[in-house]
Wavefront OBJ file of the C-alpha trace (Angstrom):
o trace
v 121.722 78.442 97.200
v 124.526 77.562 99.931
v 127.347 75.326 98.377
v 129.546 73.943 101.103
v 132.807 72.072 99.820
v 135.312 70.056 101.305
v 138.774 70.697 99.873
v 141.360 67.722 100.382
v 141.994 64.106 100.685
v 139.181 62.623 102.803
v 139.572 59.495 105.694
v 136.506 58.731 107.411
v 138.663 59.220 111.089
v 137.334 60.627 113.877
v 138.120 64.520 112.613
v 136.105 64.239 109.356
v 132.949 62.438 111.073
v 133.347 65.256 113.330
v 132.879 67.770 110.618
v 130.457 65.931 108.794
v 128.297 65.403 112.148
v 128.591 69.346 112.368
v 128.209 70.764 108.939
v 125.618 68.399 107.418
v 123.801 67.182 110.511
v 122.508 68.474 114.033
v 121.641 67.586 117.246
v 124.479 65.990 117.650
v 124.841 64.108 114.475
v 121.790 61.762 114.792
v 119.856 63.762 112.603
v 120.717 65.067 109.109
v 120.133 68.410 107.750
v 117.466 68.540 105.092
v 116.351 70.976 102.105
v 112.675 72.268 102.419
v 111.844 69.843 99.686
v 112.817 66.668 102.024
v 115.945 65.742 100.643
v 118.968 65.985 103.101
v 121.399 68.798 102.683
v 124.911 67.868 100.117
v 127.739 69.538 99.700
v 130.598 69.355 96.861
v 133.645 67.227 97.984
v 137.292 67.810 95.760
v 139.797 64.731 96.769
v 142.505 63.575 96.035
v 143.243 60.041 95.259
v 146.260 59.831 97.635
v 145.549 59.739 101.339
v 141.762 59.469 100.483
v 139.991 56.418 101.808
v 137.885 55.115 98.655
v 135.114 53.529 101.031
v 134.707 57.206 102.864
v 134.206 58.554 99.218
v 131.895 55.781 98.231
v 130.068 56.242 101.898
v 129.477 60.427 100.761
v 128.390 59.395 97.351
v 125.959 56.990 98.759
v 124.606 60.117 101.222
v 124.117 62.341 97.909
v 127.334 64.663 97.845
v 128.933 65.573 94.700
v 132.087 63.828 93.846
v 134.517 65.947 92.204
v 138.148 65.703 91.726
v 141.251 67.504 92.723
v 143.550 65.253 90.702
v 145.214 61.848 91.673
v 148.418 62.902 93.268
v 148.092 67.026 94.051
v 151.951 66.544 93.790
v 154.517 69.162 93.852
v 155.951 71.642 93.488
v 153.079 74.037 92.712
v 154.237 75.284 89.727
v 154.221 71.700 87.953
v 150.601 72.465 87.307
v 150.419 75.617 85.719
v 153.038 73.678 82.998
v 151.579 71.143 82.826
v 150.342 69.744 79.489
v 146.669 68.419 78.637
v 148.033 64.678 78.407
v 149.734 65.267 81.846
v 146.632 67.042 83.344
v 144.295 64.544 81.437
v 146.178 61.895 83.483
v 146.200 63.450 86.853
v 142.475 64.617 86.684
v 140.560 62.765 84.178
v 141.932 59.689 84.790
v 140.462 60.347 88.939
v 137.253 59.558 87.408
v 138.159 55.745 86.276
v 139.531 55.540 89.985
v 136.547 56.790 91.932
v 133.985 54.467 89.322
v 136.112 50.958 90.168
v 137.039 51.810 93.970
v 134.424 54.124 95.145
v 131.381 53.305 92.950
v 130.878 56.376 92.030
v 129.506 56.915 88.705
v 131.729 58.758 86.329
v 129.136 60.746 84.244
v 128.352 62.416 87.877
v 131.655 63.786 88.025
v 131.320 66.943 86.145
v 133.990 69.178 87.996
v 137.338 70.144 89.125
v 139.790 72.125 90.895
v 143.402 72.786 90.021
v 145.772 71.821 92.556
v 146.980 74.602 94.241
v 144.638 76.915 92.171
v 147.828 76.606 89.528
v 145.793 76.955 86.174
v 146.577 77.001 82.461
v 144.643 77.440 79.361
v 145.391 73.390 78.805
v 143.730 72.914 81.984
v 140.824 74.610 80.722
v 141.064 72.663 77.487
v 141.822 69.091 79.053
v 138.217 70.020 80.890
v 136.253 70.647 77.738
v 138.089 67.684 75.910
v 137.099 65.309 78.865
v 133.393 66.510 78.953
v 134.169 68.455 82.372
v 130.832 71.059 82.871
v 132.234 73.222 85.571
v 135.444 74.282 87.164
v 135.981 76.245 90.741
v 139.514 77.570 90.826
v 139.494 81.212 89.991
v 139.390 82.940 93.158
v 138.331 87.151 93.208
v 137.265 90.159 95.092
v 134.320 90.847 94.011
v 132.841 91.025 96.183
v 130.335 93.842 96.830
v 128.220 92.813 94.871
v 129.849 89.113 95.170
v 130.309 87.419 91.226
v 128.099 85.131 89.707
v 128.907 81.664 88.279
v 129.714 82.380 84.523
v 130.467 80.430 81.393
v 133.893 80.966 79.858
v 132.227 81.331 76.321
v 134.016 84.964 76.715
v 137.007 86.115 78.328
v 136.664 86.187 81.693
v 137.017 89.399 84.198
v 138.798 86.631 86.363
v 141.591 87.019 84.002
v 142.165 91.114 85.034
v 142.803 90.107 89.136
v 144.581 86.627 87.914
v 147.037 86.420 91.429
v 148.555 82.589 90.008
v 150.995 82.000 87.010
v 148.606 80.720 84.136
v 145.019 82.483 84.521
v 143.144 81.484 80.903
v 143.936 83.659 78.036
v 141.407 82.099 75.576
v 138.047 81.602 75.550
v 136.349 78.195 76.415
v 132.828 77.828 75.284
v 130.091 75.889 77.463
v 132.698 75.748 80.340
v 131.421 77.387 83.350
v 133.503 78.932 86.346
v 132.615 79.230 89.557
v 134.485 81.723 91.169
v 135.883 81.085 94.610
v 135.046 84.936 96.221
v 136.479 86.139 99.146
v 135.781 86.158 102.855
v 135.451 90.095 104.313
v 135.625 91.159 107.898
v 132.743 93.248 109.716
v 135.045 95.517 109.074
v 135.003 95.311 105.297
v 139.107 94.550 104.921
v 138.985 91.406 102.901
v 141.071 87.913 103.624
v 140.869 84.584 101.563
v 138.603 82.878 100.340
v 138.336 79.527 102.597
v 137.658 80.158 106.288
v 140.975 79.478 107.684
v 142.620 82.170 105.531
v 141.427 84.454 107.795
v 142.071 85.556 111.260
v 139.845 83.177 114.146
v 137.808 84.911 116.322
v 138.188 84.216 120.084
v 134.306 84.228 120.669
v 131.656 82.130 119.595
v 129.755 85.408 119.038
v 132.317 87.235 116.627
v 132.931 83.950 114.682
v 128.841 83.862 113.896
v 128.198 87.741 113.514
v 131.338 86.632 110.617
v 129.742 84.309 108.633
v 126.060 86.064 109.002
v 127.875 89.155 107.242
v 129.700 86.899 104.331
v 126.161 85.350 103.956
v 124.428 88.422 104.322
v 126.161 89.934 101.312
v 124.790 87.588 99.363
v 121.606 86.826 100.364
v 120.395 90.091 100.711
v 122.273 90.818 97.879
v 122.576 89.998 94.016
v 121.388 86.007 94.937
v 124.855 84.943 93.923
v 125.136 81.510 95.309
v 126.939 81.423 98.763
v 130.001 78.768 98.881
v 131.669 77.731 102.249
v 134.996 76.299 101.451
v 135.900 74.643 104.463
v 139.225 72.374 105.361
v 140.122 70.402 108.387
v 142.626 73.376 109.325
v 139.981 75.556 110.836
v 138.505 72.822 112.681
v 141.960 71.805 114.132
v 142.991 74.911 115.062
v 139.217 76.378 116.322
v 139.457 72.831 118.511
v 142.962 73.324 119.606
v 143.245 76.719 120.063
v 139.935 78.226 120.948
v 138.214 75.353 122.474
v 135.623 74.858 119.672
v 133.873 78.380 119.941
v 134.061 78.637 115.976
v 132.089 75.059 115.991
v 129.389 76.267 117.966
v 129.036 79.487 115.652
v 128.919 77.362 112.694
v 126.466 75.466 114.289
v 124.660 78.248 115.161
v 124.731 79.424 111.123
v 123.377 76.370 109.578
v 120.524 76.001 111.801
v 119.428 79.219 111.049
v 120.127 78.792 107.381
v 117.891 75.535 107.311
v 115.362 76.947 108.991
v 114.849 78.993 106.267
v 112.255 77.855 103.699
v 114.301 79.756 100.778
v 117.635 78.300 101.542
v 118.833 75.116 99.595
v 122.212 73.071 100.537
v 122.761 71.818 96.931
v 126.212 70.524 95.230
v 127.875 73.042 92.514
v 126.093 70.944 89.780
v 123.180 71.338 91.336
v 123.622 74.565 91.744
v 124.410 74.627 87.813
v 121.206 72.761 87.226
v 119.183 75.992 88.520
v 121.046 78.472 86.385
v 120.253 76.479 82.905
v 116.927 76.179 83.732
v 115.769 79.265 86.738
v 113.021 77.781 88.460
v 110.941 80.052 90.938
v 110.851 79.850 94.989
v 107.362 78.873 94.213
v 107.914 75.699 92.014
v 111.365 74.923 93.728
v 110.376 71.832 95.888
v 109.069 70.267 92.463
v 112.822 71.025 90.757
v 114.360 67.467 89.541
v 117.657 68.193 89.586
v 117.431 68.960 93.163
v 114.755 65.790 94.056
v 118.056 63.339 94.201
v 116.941 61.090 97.421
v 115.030 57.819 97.821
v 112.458 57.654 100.372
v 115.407 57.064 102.673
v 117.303 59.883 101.972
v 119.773 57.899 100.060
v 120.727 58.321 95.945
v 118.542 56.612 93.374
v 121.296 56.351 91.049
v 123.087 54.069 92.536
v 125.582 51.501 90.579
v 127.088 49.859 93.463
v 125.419 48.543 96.867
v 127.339 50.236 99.817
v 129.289 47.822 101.951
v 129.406 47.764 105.651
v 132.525 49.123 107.549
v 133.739 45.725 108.249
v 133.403 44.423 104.762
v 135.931 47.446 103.951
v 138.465 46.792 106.694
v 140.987 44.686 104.356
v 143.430 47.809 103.513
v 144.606 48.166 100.800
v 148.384 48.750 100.984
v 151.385 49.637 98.370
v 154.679 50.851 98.158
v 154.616 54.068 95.907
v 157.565 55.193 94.341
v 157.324 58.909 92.089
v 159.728 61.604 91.020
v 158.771 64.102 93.048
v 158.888 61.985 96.167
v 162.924 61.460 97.316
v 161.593 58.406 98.757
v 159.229 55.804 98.178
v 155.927 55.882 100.670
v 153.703 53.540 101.557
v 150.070 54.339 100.995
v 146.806 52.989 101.612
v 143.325 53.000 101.735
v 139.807 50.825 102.114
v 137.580 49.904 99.535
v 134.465 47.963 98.970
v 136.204 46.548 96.047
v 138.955 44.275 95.668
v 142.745 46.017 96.149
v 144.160 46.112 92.347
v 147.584 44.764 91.790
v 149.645 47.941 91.809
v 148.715 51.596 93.180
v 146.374 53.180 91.281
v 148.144 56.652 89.463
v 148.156 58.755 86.649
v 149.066 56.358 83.881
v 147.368 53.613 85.771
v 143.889 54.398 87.282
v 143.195 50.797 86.978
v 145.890 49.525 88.868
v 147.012 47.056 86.626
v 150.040 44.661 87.197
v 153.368 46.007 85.691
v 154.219 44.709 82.251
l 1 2 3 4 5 6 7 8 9 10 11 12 13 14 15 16 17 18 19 20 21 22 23 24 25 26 27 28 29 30 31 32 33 34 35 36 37 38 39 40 41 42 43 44 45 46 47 48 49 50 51 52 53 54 55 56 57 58 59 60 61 62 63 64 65 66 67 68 69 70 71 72 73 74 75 76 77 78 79 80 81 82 83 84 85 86 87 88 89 90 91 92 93 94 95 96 97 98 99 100 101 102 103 104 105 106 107 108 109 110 111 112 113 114 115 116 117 118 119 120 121 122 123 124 125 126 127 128 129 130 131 132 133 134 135 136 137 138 139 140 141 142 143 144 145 146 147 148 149 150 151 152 153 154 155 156 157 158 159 160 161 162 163 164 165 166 167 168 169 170 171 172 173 174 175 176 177 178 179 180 181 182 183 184 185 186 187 188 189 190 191 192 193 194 195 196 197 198 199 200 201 202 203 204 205 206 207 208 209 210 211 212 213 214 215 216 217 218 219 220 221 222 223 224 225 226 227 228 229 230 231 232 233 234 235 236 237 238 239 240 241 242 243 244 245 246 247 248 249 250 251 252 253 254 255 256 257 258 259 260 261 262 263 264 265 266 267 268 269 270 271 272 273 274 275 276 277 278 279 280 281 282 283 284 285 286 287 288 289 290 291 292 293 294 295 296 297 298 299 300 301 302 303 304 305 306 307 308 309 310 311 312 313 314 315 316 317 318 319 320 321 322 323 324 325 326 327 328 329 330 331 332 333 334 335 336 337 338 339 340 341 342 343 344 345 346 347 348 349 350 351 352 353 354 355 356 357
């Protein structure tokens, strides 16, 4: 199982088509990249409400990725977070959910994860997910990673805890949560860096940058199984584009058309990925697995709640004034929908967007 997120606000502009044209299609990007059971490849996506554009979310969901949150605002400073109490965190990342279903069409029972901002956890964080009917959250990172660590439920105290390297790593216990574990990135070499791509050093060559990624996979695949996750951000594709003349691109290329040549390999979202662990399901009987049989005959969702408008049916913008403590001044923001703009901005205490009282 390969699990490729995306972590930060998304805007369909010409950088993130360029991703998506890379990462989840080839030759190109006229053709996407499909699982050996016919459905095309999805990935995991954690926005943020600000800076997002709700059409580009709504235009992901429609594809098949996973919509998951990474709160409303990601505001700062860091350290809010890790304070932060489960009303307060209920608002900020609960409360994304009512935003995505009204703006994005995306249906809320699909959103079934998180990630804290700035990987500040608390135990109320932990809580607010299990009071909110959360199934998964990705914000613990480690170094395990020889063999790399498992997904894991936090029905027990979690090794996590031991190497916690933020201010509020869970204490308690937190049954029929699971966790999965953002692992770090090794060199060749074996020295170990972060655990999203563009934590660690670039590679001048297009051949270095693959042998790279072949030996992260590697470790895995020809490893304990442990589900292989590529946290990617538009960082490394500015800077592999600015600096090293897309070399990095071409490796990743490279990767992906390997791994879906590869009749064992599945691109599959982290709940899909959960799907398999409830219920293990053989190489041999894989194409036949539900959770993972998500497309139409066109490649599209069958779940869908909301028809998908066309680019120029989204091009009214949506456009507000924001004022919030943390920001010394107020900011205008906006973004496209297929829906109608609500009254106000939606936030934390107002996902809807409701006039002011």
């Amino acid at each position: 199982m390969v699990i490729i997120g995306w972590d930060s606000a998304i805007r369909l502009q010409q950088d993130f088509r360029w991703f998506m044209n890379l990462v989840f299609s080839k030759n190109a990007g006229r053709d996407r990249r499909v699982n050996p059971n016919g459905c095309p490849a999805v990935g995991t996506f954690f926005p943020t409400h600000i800076y997002s554009d709700l059409y580009g979310l709504q235009y992901l969901y429609y594809q098949g990725h996973e919509m998951s949150t990474l709160s409303i605002t990601q505001k700062l400073p860091s350290q809010w977070w890790s304070r932060a109490s489960i009303d307060q965190l209920n608002e900020e990342i609960s409360n994304h959910r009512v935003i995505l279903d009204l703006f994005s069409g995306v249906n809320p029972a699909t959103v079934q994860g998180a990630r804290m901002p700035y990987l500040e956890v608390n135990n109320n964080y932990f809580q607010m997910l299990i009071e909110s009917g959360f199934s998964w959250d990705s914000s613990l990172p480690t170094q395990q990673v020889s063999p790399p660590m498992w997904p894991h439920t936090l029905d027990f105290r979690t090794p996590l805890t031991d190497e916690c390297i933020v201010l509020g790593c869970p204490t308690l216990t937190f049954p029929g949560l699971w966790e999965f574990p953002l692992i770090d990135w090794t060199h060749p070499n074996g020295t170990i860096c972060g655990n999203v791509p563009d934590a660690c050093p670039h590679y001048d060559t297009e051949k270095e940058t693959y042998e790279w990624l072949r030996v992260n996979y590697d470790r895995h695949a020809r490893g304990n199984r442990a589900p292989f996750t590529l946290n990617l951000r538009a960082a490394w594709f500015e800077a592999d584009l600015i600096d090293y003349g897309g070399t990095g691109a071409r490796a990743m290329s490279r990767f992906l058309d390997e791994l879906e040549a590869d009749d064992s390999v599945y691109f599959v979202s982290v709940s899909q990925a959960l799907a398999w662990m409830r219920n293990p399901t053989p190489l041999s009987t894989i194409r036949s697995f539900a959770p993972w049989l998500w497309c139409d005959a066109d490649g599209v969702r069958k779940d869908l709640t909301l028809p998908l408008c066309t680019v120029t049916q989204a091009t009214e913008q949506c456009v507000y004034n924001v004022t919030q403590p943390y920001w010394q001044e107020p900011q205008e923001v906006s973004y496209y929908t297929c829906a109608e703009c609500s009254p106000e901005w939606p936030s934390p205490g107002n996902p809807r967007g409701d006039p002011r009282l």
